[in-house]
N, C-alpha and C positions, 0 to 999 in steps of 0.2 A: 504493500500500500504506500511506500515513502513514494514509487516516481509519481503516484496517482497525484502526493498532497505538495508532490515539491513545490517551492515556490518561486519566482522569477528575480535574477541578475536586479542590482540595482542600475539604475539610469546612466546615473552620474558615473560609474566605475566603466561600463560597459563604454561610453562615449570617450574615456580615457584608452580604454584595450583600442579603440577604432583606430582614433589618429597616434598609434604606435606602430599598428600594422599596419598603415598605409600604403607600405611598400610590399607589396605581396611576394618580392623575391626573397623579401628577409621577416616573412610573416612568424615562421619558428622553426627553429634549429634542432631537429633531435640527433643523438648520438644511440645508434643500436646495437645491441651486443646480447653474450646469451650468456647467463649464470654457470657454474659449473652444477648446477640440478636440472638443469632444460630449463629453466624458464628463460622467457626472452624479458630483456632488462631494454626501455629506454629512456634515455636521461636530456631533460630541457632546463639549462643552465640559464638560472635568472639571478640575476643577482641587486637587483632592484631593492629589494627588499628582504631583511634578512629573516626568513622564513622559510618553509618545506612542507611540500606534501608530497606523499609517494599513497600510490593506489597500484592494487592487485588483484588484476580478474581471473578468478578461477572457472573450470568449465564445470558448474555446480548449481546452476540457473533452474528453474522447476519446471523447465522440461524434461528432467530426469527425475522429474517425481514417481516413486511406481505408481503401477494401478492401486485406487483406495486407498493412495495415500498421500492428498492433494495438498500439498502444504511444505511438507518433509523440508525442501530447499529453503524456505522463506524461516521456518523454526531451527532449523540448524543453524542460520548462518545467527539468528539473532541470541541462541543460543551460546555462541563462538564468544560474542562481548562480556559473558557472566563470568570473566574472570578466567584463572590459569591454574595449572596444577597447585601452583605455590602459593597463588592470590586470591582470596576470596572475592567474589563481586566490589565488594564494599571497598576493598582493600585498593584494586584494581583503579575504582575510581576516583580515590584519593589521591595517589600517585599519578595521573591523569589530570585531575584539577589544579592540582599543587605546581606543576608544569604550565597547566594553560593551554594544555594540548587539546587535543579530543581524535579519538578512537573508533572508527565504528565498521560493522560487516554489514550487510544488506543483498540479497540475491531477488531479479528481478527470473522473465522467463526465460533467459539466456544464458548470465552469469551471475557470479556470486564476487562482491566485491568487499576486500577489505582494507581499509584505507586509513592516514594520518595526516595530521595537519601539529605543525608546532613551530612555534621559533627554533632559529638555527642554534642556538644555546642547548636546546634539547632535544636536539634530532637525535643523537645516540641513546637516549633513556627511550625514548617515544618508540623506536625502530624496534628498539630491545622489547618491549612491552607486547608491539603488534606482533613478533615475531614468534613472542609467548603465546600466545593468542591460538596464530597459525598451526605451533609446530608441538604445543603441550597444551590445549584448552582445557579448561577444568571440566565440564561439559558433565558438570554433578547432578544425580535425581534431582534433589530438591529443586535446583537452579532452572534446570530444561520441569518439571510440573508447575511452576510461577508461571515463568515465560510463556508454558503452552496456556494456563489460563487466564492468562493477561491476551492473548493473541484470538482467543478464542472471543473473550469480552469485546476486541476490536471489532471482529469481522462483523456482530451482533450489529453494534453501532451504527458500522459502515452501511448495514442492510438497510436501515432506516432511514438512508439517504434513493430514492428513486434514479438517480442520474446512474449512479453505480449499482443500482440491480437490475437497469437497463443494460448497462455496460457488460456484464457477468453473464446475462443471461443469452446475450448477441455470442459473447464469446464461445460460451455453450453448444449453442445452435449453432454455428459455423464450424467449428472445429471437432466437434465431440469427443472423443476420446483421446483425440490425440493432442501430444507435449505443449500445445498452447488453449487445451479445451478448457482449462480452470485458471482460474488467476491464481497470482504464487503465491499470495495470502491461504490462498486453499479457500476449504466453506468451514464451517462452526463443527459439523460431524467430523468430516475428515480427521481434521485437525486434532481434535477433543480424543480421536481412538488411537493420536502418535505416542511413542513409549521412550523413554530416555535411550532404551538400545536401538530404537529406529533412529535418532539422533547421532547415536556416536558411528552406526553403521554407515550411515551418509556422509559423515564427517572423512572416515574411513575410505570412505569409496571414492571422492570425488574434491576431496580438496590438496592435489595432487600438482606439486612445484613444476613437474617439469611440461604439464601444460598450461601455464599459468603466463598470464605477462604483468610486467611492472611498470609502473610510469611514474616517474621523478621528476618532480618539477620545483626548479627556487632554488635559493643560495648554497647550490653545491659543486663539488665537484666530477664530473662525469667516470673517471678514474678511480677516486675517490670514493665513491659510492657504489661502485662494483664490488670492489675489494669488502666492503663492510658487509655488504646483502649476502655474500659469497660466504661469511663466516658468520652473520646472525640467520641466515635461512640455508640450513642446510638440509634440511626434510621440513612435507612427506616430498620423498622422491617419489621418479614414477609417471606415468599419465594417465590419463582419460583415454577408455576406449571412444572412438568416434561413434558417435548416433546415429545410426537408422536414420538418413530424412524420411518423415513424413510422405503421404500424397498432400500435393497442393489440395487445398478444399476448391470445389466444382459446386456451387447453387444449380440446380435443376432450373426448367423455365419457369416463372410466374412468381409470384410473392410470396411467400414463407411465412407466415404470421406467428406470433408470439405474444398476446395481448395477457398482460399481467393490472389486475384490477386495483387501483389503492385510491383511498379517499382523497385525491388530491387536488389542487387548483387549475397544476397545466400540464400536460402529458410532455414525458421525458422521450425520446424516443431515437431509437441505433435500427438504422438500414444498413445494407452493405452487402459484401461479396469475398473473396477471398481475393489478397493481391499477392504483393511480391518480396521475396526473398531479398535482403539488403546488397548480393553479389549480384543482380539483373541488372544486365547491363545498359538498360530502360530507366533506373532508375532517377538520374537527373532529369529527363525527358520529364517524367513522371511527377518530379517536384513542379517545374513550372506549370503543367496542365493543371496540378491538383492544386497551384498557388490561384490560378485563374478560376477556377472551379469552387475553390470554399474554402482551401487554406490560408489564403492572402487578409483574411480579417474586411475590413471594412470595403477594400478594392475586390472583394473577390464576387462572384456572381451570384452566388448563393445568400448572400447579406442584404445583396442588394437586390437581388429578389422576394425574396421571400421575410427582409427583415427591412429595410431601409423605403421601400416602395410599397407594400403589401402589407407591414406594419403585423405579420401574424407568427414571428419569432422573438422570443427575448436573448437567444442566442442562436445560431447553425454554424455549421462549419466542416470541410471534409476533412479527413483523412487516409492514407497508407501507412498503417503500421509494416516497413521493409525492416526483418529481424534475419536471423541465421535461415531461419525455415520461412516457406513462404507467409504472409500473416493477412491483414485484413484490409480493405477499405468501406470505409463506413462514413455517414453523415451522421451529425449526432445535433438535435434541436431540439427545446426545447418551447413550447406554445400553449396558448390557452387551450383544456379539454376539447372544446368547442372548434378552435379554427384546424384541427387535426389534419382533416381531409384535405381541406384547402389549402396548408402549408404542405403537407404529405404529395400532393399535385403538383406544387411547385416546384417541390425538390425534383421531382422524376423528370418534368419537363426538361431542368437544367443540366440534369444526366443527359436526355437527347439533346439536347440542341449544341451541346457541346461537341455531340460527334459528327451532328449534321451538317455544321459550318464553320468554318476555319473560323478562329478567334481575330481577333484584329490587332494588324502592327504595334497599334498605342499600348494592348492587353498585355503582350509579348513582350514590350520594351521594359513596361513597368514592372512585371515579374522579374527578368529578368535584373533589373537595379537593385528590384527590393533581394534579394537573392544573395547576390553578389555583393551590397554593399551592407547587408545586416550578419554576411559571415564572420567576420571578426568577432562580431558580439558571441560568436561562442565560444571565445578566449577572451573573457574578462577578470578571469579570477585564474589561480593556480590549481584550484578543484578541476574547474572547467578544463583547462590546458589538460589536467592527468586525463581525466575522461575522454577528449580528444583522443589525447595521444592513447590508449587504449582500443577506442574505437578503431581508427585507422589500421591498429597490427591484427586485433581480432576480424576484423574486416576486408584485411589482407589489401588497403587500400596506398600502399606507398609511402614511405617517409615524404614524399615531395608534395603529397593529395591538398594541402594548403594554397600552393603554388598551382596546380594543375583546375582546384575545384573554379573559379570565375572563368576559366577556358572551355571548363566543359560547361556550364549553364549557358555561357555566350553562344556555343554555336548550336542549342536546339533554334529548330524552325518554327515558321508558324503548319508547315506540313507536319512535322514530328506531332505539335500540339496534337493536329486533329486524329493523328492516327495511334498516339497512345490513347486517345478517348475512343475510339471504336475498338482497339483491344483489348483495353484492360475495363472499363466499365460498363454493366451488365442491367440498363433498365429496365428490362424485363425479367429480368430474373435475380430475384434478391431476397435478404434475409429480413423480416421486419421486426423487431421487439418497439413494443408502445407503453412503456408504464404509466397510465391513466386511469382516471376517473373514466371508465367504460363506458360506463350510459350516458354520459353526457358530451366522449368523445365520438361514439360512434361511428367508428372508422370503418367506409364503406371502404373493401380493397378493390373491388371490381371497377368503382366508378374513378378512385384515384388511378390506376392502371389504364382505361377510357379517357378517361378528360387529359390526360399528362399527354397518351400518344397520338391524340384529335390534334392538342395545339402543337 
């Protein structure tokens, strides 16, 4: 649930990251190298400020959750923070605070990330600590029975929010069974039947150095910090077997309904279809259509249709979830009970008409700007950079992908536009969850399907 609550870069900071990178030949410097355990180490020397963070993706993400046991990854990793053989919880994060450090593991559906942040004064205690963490966790009953009922109490919570048992439930229907059909949060049952040995066993199994990568970033040095990772992380050794990909999900033709009943003022509601794996080589293509389409916020078509003209959203917006495995695209809005249909029509319209006519130069340009000149902003902060830099190696995208990425959004076309919209998005055929007041949203599917392919 962290990526669901994270929250957004400040202004001000991120406007300082822009005009630093301005130069996109000297946008960030990484140095790559491989640990004497396999993991791939790489290190981005800032020395601006004297501080450190270093992040560590494991391949331990919940899609290697087993069957019936939906969660396993998200409980283990939060698990991994209660402290070390030697340290108790408590202990843990006093030596933690007393620093000014902070600490934390987190696994989404892909990876499992364990990470630090601290002044450069306590890069060596902080490193020591995490290292504890990784290579001796205390991973004690008591500590993993807390955790599992504090996690369990979340999900509860979380359920009482419509927007996210829309969300959950789309996930569900698209996927089913397979390594992205549940969120890594898992459900309340799953969760509630994990056991401290289901815990250590996945610890066991998958939090494995020499498939791991690292990313350093701040006032170090790149040599320097080989050398120390090399003698505080010396196991678990070992790897990850490779995954089974999945089938991509295929929606059948027509609409899919999913209408979940709750007393509420305005129906939340997730469309979509299966999209595309983060290696497809379509995938910048795919940023700009879906910037033009609903990703783009107030410029995009979908806002201004159905929220800025038509007045019958209080939010819309697309997306492509591109992960390891293929993932999803969905529109997600949110409207009064009542204007259901008639925002529900709107969206489908803006699915066809996007593949029936080339979008326009001015559409193309301004995607394109907003693209290329809001990149930097996802190097504002030295978190941000490790993530980055992670992404890219897990992603198999290039030390240079900083430098290359405004080349590749530049040269899609206005053809490319229209023809990642006739391949990849499916008006006819799609997944609907509506969490609504039913009776009063009344979502005819027949007529929205009708009136959408009439205009």
């Amino acid at each position: 649930m962290r990526a669901w609550l994270r929250s957004k870069a400040a202004l001000g900071a991120a406007l300082a990251v822009l005009l630093a990178y301005a130069a996109p030949a000297q946008a960030l410097q990484i140095v790559r190298t491989k640990l004497s355990n396999g993991a791939i180490l790489l290190v981005s020397e800032q020395h601006q400020l004297p501080m450190v963070t270093v992040a560590i993706a494991f391949d331990a993400g919940s899609r290697h959750d087993p069957v019936g046991k939906a969660g396993l990854a998200s409980l283990t990793a939060q698990c991994l923070e209660q402290g070390t053989r030697e340290l108790t919880s408590a202990q843990f994060n006093r030596k933690i605070d007393f620093m000014g450090s902070s600490v934390s593991v987190g696994a989404d559906s892909d990876w499992a990330t364990a990470s630090f942040k601290s002044l450069k004064r306590y890069t060596p205690q902080t490193l020591h600590l995490l290292a504890q963490v990784i290579m001796e966790p205390g991973l004690r009953d008591a500590d993993i029975l807390r955790k599992r009922a504090q996690v369990v109490a979340d999900i509860k919570a979380a359920r009482e929010d419509p927007g996210y048992v829309a969300s959950i439930t789309f996930r569900k229907a698209l996927f089913g069974a397979g390594p992205y059909g549940h969120p890594p949060e898992g459900d309340p049952g799953s969760v509630a039947k994990l056991t401290p040995e289901d815990v250590r066993d996945f610890y066991s199994s998958y939090y494995r150095l020499g498939s791991a990568v690292i990313a350093v970033v701040g006032d170090v040095k790149a040599s320097e910090i080989k050398d120390t990772l090399d003698k505080e992380l010396a196991r678990p050794t070992g790897t990850v077997p490779a995954q089974t990909p999945p089938s991509a999900p295929v929606v059948p033709e027509g609409i899919h309904p999913t209408l979940v009943d709750r007393n509420i003022a305005q129906a939340n509601v997730v469309l979509g279809f299966g999209g595309i794996a983060r290696s497809n080589p379509d995938f910048y293509r795919l940023q700009v259509m879906n910037y033009i389409l609903g990703g783009g916020g107030f410029a995009s078509r979908l806002v201004k249709s159905v929220r800025s003209k038509a007045g019958l959203a209080y939010s819309v917006a697309s997306f492509f979830d591109a992960d390891k495995f293929p993932g999803a695209f969905k529109v997600v809005l949110q409207t009064k009970n009542q204007s259901s249909n008639e925002a529900l029509k709107l969206v489908v319209e803006q699915l066809h008409a996007i593949q029936e006519k080339p979008v326009s130069p001015a559409e193309l340009e301004s995607a394109k700007k907003f693209l290329v000149g809001s990149f930097p902003l996802k190097l504002d902060r030295q978190s941000s950079i490790a993530s980055f830099m992670l992404g890219i190696e897990l992603n198999h995208l290039g030390l240079d992908y900083a430098d290359r990425y405004p080349k590749l959004i530049e040269a899609v076309t206005l053809e490319d536009v229209q023809r990642m919209a006739r391949k990849y998005l499916h008006p006819d055929a799609f997944i609907l969850v509506a969490v609504a007041n039913q009776k009063v949203a009344a979502i005819n599917l027949k007529q929205v399907a009708a009136e959408a392919k009439a205009n």
